[in-house]
C-alpha positions as CSV (number, residue, x, y, z in Angstrom):
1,X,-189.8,101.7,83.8
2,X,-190.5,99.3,81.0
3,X,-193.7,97.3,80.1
4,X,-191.9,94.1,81.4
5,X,-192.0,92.7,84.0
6,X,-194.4,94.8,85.6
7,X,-193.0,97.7,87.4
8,X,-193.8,97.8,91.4
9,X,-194.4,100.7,93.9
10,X,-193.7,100.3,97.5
11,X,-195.7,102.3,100.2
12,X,-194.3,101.8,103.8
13,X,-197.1,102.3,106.2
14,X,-197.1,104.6,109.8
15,X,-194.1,105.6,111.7
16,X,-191.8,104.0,109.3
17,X,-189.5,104.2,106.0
18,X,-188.7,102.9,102.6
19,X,-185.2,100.8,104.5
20,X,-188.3,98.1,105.2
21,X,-188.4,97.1,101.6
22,X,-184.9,95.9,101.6
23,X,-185.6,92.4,101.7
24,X,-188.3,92.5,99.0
25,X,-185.9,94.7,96.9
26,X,-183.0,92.6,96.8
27,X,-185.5,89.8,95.7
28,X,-187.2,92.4,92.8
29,X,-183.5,93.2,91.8
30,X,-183.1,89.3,91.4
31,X,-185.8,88.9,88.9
32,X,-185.3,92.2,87.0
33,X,-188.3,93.7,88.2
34,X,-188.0,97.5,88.9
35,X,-188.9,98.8,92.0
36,X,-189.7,102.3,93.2
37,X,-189.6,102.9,97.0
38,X,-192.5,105.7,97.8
39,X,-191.7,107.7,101.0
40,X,-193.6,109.4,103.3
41,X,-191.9,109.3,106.4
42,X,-191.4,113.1,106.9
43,X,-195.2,114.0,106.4
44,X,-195.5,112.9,109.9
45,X,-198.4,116.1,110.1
46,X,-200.5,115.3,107.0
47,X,-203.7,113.6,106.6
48,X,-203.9,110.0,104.9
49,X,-205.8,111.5,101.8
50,X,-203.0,114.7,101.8
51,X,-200.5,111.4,101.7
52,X,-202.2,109.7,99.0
53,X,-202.4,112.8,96.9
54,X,-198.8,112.5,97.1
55,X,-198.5,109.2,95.7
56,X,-200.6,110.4,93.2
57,X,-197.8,112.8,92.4
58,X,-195.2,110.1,93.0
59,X,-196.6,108.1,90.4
60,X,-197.2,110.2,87.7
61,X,-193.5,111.3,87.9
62,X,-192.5,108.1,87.6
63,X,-194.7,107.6,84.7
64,X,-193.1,111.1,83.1
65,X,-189.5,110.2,83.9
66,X,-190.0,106.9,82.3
67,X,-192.1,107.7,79.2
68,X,-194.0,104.8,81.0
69,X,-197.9,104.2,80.4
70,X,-198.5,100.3,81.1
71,X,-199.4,99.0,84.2
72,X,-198.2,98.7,87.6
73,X,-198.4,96.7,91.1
74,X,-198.6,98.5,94.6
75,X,-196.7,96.3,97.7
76,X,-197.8,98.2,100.4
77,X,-197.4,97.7,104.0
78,X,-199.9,98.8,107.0
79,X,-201.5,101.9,106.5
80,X,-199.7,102.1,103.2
81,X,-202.7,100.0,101.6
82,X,-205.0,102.7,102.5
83,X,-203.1,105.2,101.2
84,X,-203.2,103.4,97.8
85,X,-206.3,102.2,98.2
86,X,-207.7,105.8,99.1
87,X,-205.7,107.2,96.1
88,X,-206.9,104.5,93.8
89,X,-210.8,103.9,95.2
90,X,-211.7,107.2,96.5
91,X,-209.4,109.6,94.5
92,X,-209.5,108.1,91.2
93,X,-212.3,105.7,91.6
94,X,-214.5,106.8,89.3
95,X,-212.2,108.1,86.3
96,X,-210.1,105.1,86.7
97,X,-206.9,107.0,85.3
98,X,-203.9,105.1,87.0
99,X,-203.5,101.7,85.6
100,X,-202.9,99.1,88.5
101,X,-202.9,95.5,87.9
102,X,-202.4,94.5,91.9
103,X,-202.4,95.9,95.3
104,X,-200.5,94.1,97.7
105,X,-201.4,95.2,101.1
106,X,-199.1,93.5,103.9
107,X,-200.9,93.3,107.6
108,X,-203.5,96.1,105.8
109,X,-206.0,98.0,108.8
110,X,-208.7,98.0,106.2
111,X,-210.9,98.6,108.0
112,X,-209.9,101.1,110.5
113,X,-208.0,99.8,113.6
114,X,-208.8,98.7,116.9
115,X,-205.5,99.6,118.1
116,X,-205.7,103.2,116.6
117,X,-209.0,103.9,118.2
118,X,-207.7,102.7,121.8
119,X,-204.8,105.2,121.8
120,X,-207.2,107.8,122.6
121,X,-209.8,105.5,124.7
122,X,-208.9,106.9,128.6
123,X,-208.4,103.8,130.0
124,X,-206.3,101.5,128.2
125,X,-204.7,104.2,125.9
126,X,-201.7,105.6,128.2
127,X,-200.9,101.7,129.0
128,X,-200.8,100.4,125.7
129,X,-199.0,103.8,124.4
130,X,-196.3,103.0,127.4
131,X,-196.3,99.8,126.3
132,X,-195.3,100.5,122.5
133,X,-193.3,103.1,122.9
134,X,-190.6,103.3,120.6
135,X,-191.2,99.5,119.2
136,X,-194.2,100.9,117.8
137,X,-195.0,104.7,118.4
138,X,-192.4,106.7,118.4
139,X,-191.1,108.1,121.5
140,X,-193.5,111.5,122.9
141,X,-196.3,109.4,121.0
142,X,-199.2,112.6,121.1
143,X,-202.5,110.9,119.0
144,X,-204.3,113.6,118.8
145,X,-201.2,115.6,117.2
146,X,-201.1,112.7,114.5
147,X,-203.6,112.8,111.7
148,X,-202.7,109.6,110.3
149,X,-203.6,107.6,113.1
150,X,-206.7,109.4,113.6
151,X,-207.7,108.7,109.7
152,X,-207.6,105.3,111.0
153,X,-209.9,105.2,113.8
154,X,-213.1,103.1,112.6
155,X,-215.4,105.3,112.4
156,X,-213.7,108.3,111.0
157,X,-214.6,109.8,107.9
158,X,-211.2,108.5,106.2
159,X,-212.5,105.3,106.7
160,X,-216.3,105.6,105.8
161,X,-215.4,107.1,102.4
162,X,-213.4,103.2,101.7
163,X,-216.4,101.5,102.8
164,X,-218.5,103.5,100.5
165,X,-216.5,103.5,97.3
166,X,-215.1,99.8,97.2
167,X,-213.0,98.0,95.9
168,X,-212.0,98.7,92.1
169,X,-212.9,95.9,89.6
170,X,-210.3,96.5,87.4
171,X,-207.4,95.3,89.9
172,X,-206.9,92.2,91.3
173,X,-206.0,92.7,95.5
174,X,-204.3,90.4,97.4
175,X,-203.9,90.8,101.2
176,X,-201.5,89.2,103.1
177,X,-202.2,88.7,107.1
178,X,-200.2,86.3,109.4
179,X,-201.5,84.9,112.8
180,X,-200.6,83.2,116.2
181,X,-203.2,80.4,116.6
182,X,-200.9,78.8,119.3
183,X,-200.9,81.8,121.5
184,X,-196.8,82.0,121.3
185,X,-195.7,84.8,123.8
186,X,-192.6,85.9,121.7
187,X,-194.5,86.1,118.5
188,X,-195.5,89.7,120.2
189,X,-193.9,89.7,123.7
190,X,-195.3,93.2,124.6
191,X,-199.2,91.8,124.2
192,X,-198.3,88.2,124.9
193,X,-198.4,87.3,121.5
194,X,-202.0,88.5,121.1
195,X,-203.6,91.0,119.0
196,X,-206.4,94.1,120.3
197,X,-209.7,93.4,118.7
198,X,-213.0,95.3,118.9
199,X,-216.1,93.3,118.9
200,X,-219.5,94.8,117.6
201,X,-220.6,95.9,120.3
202,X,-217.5,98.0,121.5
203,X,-216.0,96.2,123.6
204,X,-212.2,94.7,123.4
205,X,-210.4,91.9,123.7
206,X,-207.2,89.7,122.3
207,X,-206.9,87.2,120.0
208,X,-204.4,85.2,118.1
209,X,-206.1,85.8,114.7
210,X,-203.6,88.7,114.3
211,X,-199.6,90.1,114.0
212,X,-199.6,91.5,117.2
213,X,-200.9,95.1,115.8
214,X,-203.4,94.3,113.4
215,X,-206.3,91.6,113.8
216,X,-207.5,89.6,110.8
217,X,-211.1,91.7,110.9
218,X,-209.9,94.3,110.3
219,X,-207.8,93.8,107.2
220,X,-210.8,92.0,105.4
221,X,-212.5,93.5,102.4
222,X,-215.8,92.4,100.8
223,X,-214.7,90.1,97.9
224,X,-211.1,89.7,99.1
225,X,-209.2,86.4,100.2
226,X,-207.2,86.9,103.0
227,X,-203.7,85.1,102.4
228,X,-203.3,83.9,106.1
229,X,-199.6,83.0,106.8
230,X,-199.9,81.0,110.6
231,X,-196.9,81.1,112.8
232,X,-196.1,77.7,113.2
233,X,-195.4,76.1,117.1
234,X,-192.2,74.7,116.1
235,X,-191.1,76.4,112.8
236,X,-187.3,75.1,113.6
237,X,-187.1,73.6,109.7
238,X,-187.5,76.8,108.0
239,X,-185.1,78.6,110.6
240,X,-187.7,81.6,110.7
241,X,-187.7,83.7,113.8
242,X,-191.3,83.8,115.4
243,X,-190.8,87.3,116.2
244,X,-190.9,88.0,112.1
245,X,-194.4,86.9,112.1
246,X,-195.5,90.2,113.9
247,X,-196.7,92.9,112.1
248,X,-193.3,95.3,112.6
249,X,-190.9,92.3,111.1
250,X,-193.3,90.8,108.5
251,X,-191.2,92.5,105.6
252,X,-188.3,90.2,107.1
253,X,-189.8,86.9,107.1
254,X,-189.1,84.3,104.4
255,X,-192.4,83.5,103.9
256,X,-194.3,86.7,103.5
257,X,-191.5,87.6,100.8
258,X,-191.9,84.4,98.9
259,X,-196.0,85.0,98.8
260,X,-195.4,88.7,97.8
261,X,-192.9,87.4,95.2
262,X,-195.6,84.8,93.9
263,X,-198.3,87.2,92.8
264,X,-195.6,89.7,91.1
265,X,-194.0,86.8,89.1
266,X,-197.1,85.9,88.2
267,X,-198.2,85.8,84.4
């Protein structure tokens, strides 16, 4: 690594792998800005705070290999920005060690997701599990055999300890969220181009303010601009599949890229 352009670390999110970044990295390699691809896709067993401890590790290697000790971004995807952010808020909130000009989070479940918590809800979860399998979950999808998912339940403990520590004032986030205000079917043909969403009092329900797995309430932080990128009814001009404004294909669409590509140029 070298002190410019600013180095970037990718975190894939949940029941995926660095290949998403492809896009983003043939872009990087364009403006000769090194990228490091952060894997996680065989700790399928570990917790979300084990997982961040590993990026910990992840980074400070990098940092060793590369007699590095400037700054960096983190692009992460999903439930890769609460890795970070747990790593970078909870972790090493208060010592303030790793040096992190941005965090990226693409399609983030900030705050805990709706979808997460109705995997194990009785009556909706073995539909929607059916539903997803192997677009989404993998195939033999057990949630109560997968930690990470469970770390991203609401209420859980994971979750509680983000609320309580915060957002770090020494990095500037950005979150990037797209949505369907048009109800389009093949935005997300296996919900109809809707997204699950818990209201306050517990109950559920779809919306179009969403990518299909993660609704816009749930990726907002307290001081934090969402980026909303809307699917548009008849996006023919920019040739852009509506399909890559769901949250599985949002590393593929033109327009995400371009935003991500914004903020890291940026000087």
């Amino acid at each position: 690594m070298n002190s410019m352009p600013v180095p970037v670390v990718l975190v894939h999110g949940w029941n995926s792998h660095p290949g998403i970044w492809k896009r983003l990295c043939q872009r990087l390699d364009a403006a000769k800005i090194p990228c490091h691809k952060f894997d996680h896709s065989r700790m399928q067993t570990s917790s979300l705070e084990d997982i961040s401890i590993a990026l910990a590790d992840y980074i400070h290697n990098l940092r060793r290999d590369h007699s590095y000790e400037g700054d960096i971004d983190i692009v992460c995807h999903s439930i890769g920005t609460c890795i970070a952010r747990y790593f970078l808020e909870v972790r090493d909130g208060n010592t303030r060690q790793e040096k992190v000009r941005q965090l990226i989070g693409i399609g983030p479940p900030n705050n805990g997701s709706a979808l997460a918590e109705l995997f194990f809800n009785p009556v909706y979860g073995p539909g929607i599990i059916a539903q997803l399998n192997g677009v989404f979950v993998p195939q033999g999808f057990d949630p109560d055999a997968d930690p990470l998912v469970q770390d991203v339940r609401p209420a859980s403990r994971t979750m509680q300890q983000l609320r309580v520590a915060g957002i770090r004032k020494d990095i500037t986030y950005r979150m990037i969220v797209t949505a369907n205000p048009y109800s389009i079917p093949a935005f997300f043909p296996l919900f109809e181009g809707k997204t699950w969403e818990s209201s306050e009092s517990g109950e559920y329900f779809m919306t179009g303010n969403g990518d299909g797995i993660v609704a816009h309430k749930e990726s907002i932080i307290p001081g934090v601009t969402l980026d909303i990128i809307p699917a548009d009814q008849d996006d023919t001009l920019d040739l852009i599949p509506i399909d890559q404004y769901c949250h599985i294909n949002l590393l593929r669409n033109p327009r995400v890229l371009e935003q991500i590509m914004d903020y890291l140029t940026a000087r």
